[in-house]
One Martini backbone bead per residue (centre of mass of N, CA, C, O) as a GRO file, in nm:
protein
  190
    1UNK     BB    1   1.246  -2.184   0.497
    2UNK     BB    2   0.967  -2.080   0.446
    3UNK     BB    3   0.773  -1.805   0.384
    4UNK     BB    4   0.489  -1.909   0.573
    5UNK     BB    5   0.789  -1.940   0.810
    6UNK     BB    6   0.809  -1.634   0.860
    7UNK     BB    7   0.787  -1.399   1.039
    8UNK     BB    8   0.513  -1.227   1.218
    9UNK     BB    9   0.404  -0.928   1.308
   10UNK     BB   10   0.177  -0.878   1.554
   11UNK     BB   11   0.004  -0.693   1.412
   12UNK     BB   12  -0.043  -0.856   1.180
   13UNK     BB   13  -0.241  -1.050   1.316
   14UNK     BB   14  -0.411  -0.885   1.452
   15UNK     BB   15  -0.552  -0.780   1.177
   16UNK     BB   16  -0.626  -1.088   1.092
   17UNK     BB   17  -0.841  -1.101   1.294
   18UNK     BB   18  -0.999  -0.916   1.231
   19UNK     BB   19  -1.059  -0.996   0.924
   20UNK     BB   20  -1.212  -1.214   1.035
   21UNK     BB   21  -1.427  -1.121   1.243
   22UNK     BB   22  -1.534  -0.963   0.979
   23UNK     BB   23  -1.496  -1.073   0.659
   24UNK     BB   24  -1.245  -1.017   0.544
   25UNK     BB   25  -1.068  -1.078   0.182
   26UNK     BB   26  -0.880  -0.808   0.127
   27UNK     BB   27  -0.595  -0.890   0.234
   28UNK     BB   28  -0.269  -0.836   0.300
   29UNK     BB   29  -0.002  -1.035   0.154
   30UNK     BB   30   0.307  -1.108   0.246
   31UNK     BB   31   0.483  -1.058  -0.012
   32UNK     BB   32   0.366  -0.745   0.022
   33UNK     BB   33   0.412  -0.673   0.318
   34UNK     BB   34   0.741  -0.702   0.310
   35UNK     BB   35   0.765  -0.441   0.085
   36UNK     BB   36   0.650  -0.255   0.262
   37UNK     BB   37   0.874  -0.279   0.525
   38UNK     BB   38   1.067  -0.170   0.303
   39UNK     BB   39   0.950   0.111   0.216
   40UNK     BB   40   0.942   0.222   0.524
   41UNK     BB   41   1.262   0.197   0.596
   42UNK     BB   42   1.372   0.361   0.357
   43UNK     BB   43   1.196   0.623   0.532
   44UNK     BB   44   1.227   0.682   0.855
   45UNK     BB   45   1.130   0.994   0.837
   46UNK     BB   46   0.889   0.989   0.669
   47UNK     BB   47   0.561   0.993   0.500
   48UNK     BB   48   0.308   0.756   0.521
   49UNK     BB   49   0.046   0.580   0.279
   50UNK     BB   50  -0.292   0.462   0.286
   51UNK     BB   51  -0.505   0.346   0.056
   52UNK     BB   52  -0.731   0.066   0.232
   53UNK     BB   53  -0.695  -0.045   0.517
   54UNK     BB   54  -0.909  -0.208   0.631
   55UNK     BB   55  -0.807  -0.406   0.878
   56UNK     BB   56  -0.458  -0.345   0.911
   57UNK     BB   57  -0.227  -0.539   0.735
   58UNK     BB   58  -0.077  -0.331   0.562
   59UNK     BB   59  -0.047  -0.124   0.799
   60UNK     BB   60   0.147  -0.313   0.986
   61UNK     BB   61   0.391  -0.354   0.772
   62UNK     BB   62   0.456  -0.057   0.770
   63UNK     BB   63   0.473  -0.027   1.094
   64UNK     BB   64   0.716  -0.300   1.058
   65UNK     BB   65   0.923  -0.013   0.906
   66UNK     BB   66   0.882   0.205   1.106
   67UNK     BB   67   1.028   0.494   1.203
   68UNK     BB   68   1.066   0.729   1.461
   69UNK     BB   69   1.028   0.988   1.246
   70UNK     BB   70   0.746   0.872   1.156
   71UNK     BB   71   0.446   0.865   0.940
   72UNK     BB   72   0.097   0.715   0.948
   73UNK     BB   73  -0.158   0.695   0.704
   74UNK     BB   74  -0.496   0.606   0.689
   75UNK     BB   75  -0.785   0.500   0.463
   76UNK     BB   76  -1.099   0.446   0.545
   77UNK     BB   77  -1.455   0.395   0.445
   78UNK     BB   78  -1.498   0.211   0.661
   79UNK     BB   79  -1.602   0.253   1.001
   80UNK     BB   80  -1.559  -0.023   1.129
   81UNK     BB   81  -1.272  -0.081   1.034
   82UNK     BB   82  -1.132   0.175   1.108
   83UNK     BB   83  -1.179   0.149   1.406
   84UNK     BB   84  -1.039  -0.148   1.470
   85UNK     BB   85  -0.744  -0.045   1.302
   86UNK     BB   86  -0.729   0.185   1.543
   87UNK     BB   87  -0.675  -0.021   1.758
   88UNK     BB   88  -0.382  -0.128   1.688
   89UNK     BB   89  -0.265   0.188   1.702
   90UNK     BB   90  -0.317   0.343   1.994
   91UNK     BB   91  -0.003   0.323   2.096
   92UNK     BB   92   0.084   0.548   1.804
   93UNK     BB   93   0.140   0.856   1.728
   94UNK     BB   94   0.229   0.768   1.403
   95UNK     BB   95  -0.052   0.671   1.376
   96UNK     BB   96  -0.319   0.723   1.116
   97UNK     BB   97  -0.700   0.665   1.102
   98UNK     BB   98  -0.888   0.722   0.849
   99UNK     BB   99  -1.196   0.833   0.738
  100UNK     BB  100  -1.267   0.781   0.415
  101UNK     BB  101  -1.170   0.925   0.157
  102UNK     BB  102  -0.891   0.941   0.026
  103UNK     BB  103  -0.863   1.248  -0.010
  104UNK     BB  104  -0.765   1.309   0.320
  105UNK     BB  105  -0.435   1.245   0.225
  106UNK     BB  106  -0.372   1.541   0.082
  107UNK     BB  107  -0.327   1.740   0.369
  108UNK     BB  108  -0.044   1.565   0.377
  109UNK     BB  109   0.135   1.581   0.201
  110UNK     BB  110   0.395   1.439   0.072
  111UNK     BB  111   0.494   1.105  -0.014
  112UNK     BB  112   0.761   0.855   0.088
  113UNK     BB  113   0.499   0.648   0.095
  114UNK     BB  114   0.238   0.493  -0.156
  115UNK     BB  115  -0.026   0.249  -0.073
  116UNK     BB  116  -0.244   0.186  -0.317
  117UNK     BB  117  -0.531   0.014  -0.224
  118UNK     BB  118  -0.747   0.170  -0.308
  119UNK     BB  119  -0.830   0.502  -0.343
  120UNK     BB  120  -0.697   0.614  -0.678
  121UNK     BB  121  -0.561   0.392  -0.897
  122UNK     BB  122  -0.827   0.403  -1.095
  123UNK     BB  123  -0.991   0.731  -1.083
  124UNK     BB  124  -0.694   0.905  -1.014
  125UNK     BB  125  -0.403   0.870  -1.099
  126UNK     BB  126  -0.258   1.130  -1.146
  127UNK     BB  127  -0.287   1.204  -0.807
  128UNK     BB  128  -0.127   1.002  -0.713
  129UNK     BB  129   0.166   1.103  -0.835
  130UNK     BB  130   0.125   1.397  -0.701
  131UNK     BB  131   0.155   1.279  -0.361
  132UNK     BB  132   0.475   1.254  -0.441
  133UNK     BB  133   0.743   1.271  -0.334
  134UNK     BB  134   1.063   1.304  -0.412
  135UNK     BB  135   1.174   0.985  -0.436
  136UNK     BB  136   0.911   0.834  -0.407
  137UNK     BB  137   0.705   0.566  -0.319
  138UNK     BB  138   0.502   0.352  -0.517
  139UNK     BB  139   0.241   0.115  -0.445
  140UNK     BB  140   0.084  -0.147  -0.609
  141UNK     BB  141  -0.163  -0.390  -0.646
  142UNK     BB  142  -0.336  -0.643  -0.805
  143UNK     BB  143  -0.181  -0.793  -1.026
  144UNK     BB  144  -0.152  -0.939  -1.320
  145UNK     BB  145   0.074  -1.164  -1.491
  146UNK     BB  146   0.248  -1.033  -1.801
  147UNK     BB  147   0.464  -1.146  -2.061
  148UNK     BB  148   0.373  -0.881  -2.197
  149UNK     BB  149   0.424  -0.604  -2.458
  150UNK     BB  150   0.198  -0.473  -2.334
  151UNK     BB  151   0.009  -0.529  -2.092
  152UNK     BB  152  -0.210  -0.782  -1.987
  153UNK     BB  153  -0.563  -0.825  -1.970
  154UNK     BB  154  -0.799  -0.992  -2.055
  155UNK     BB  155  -0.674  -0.940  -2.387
  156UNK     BB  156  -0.581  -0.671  -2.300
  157UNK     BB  157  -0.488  -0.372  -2.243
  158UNK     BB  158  -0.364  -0.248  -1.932
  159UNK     BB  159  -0.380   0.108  -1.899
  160UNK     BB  160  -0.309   0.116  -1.563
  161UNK     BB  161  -0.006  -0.024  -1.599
  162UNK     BB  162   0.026   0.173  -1.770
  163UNK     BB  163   0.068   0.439  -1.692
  164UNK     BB  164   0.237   0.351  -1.424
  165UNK     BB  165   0.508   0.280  -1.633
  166UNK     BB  166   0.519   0.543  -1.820
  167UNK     BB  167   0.524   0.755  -1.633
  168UNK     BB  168   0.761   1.059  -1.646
  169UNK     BB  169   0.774   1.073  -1.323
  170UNK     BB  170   0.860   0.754  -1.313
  171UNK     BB  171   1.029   0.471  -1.195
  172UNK     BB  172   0.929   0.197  -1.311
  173UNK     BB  173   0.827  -0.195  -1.174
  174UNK     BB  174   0.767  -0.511  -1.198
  175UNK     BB  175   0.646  -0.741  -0.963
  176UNK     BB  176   0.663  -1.054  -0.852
  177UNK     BB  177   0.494  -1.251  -0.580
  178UNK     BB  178   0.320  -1.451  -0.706
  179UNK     BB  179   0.255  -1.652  -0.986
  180UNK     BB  180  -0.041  -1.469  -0.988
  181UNK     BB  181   0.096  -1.197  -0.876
  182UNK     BB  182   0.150  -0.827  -0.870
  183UNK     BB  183   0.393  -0.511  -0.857
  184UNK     BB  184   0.372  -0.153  -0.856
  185UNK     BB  185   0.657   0.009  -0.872
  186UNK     BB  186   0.789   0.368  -0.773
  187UNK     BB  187   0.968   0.673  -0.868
  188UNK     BB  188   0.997   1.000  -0.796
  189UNK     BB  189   1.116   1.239  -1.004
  190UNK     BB  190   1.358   1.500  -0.894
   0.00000   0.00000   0.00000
C-alpha cells in the first residue's frame, strides 16, 4: 500500500471538496497532513492552533488526531474560505475557526501545537516562538529540501529557516515530506 492509498479522513476530504469548488490550490498535502494529526495527538488535552485555515484540510488532519480533552483554533483572513472551512467542523465545539488576521490567535496562546501556515511564519517569526508553551510542537512546511549547511533556497542562505533551526527557544529540524518539500518541526524548551 502506497501513501496515496492510506486512509483520509472523511474532514480531510470534505475540506478538499471545498478547496476544490473554491479553486483554493494551497492546501495542505497528505505527507504533512499526517504529520500534523500526529502532533495533535501527542497533546491530547492542549490547545491546537493553525494559522491560515485556507479550506480547512491542515486543519482537519490536525482535527483527526485531536484528543477528547483537546481544543482547535484556525485563523483565515479570506472570510467566504473561513465561513465554508468552519461548516466542516459545525457539528465540533472543539473547533473553532476565526476570520480575520493571524494575530487573533495571541489571546489563545499559548499552543501546545502551532501549524503556522499563514500568517507570522515569514513577518514576525519571533513572536510565532513566543506564542509556544514550554513544551509546544510547533509546524512550519513549504520549505524547499536543501542538502547544505546552512540551508539554502534559490542560491542564499535561508534566513527564515536558521532562524527557525537555530533559534535558542527550541529544539528544532528540518523533516523531509516528499522529494521536492519539507517541514521544520520544533519543540519549545522548558
Amino acid at each position: 500500500m502506497t501513501m496515496e492509498e492510506r486512509a483520509v479522513p472523511p474532514r480531510v476530504e470534505a475540506a478538499e471538496r471545498v478547496a476544490s469548488e473554491a479553486g483554493f490550490k494551497k492546501s495542505c498535502i497528505p505527507e504533512v497532513g499526517r504529520l500534523l494529526k500526529l502532533a495533535a495527538a501527542a497533546k491530547p488535552d492542549g490547545v491546537v492552533a493553525e494559522s491560515g485555515t485556507g479550506s480547512g484540510v491542515g486543519t482537519a488532519w490536525l482535527h483527526s488526531g485531536l484528543g477528547a480533552g483537546a481544543r482547535l483554533l484556525t485563523v483565515e483572513r479570506d472570510e467566504e474560505l473561513a465561513r465554508r472551512a468552519a461548516g466542516i467542523f459545525a457539528d465540533d465545539k472543539r473547533v473553532s475557526v476565526l476570520t480575520g488576521d493571524w494575530q487573533l490567535l495571541e489571546q489563545h496562546a499559548p499552543f501546545d501545537v502551532f501549524f503556522c501556515d499563514g500568517g507570522g511564519k515569514r513577518d514576525d517569526p519571533q513572536r510565532v516562538v513566543e506564542q509556544l508553551a514550554p513544551g509546544g510542537l510547533l509546524i512550519l512546511d513549504d520549505f524547499t529540501p536543501s542538502p547544505h549547511w546552512p540551508p539554502r533556497f534559490e542560491g542564499q542562505v535561508d534566513e527564515l529557516r536558521m532562524f527557525y533551526l537555530t533559534h535558542p527557544d527550541l529544539d528544532a529540524t528540518e523533516v523531509l515530506t516528499t522529494p521536492a518539500s519539507s517541514v521544520v518541526v520544533g519543540a519549545r524548551r522548558l
